[in-house]
C-alpha positions in Angstrom: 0.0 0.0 0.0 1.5 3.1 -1.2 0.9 6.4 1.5 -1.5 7.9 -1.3 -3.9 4.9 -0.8 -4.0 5.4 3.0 -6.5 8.6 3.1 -8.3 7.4 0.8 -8.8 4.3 2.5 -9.6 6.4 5.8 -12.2 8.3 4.5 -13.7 5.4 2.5 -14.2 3.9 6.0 -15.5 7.2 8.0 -11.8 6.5 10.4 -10.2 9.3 11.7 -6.1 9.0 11.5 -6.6 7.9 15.0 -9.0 5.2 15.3 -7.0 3.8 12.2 -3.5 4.4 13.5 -5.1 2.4 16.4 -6.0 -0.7 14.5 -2.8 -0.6 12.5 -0.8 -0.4 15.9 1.5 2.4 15.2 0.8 6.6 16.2 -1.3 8.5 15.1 1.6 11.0 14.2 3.7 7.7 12.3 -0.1 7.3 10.4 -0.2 11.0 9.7 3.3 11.2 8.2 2.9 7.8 6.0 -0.4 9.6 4.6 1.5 12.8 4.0 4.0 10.8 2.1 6.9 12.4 4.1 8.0 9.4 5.5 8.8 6.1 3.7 6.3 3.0 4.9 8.1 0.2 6.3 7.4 -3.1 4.9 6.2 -4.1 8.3 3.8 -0.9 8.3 2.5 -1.8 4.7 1.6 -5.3 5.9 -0.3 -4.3 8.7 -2.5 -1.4 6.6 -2.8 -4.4 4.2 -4.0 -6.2 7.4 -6.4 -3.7 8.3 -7.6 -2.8 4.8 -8.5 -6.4 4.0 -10.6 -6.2 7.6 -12.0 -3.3 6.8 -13.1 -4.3 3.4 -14.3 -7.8 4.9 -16.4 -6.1 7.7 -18.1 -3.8 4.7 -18.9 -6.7 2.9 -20.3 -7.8 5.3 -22.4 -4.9 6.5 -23.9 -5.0 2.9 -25.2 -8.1 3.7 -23.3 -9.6 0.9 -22.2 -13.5 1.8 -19.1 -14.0 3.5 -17.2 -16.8 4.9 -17.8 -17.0 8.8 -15.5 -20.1 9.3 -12.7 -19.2 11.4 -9.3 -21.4 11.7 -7.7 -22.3 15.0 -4.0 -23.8 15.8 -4.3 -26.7 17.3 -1.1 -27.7 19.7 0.1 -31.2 19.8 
């Protein structure tokens, strides 16, 4: 995700750089300066907005009432 895709994907979802600097787990000032573009996104950064986009985009599915997949996977330990 390149930092001109990051407001854009804010706004799409009604998030202020807060609530989604939140779910991403960074700032909000590391958020605000990725969607500025005056800092470069680490690839660790660009995973988790990839993270959170898919989510978001999942849960807006969703909310459409569109079908979605409610099966959910969990580790089982030997």
């Amino acid at each position: 995700m390149e930092w001109t895709e990051i407001k854009s994907l804010r706004q799409r979802h009604k998030l202020t750089q807060q609530e989604l600097s939140n779910r991403v787990g960074v700032g909000w000032a590391t958020l605000n300066r990725w969607e500025n573009g005056k800092v470069k996104i680490s690839n660790l950064g660009r995973r988790a907005l990839e993270h959170v986009k898919n989510e978001l985009e999942l849960n807006r599915k969703g909310a459409r009432g569109e079908k979605r997949d409610k099966s959910i996977w969990l580790p089982v330990s030997k």
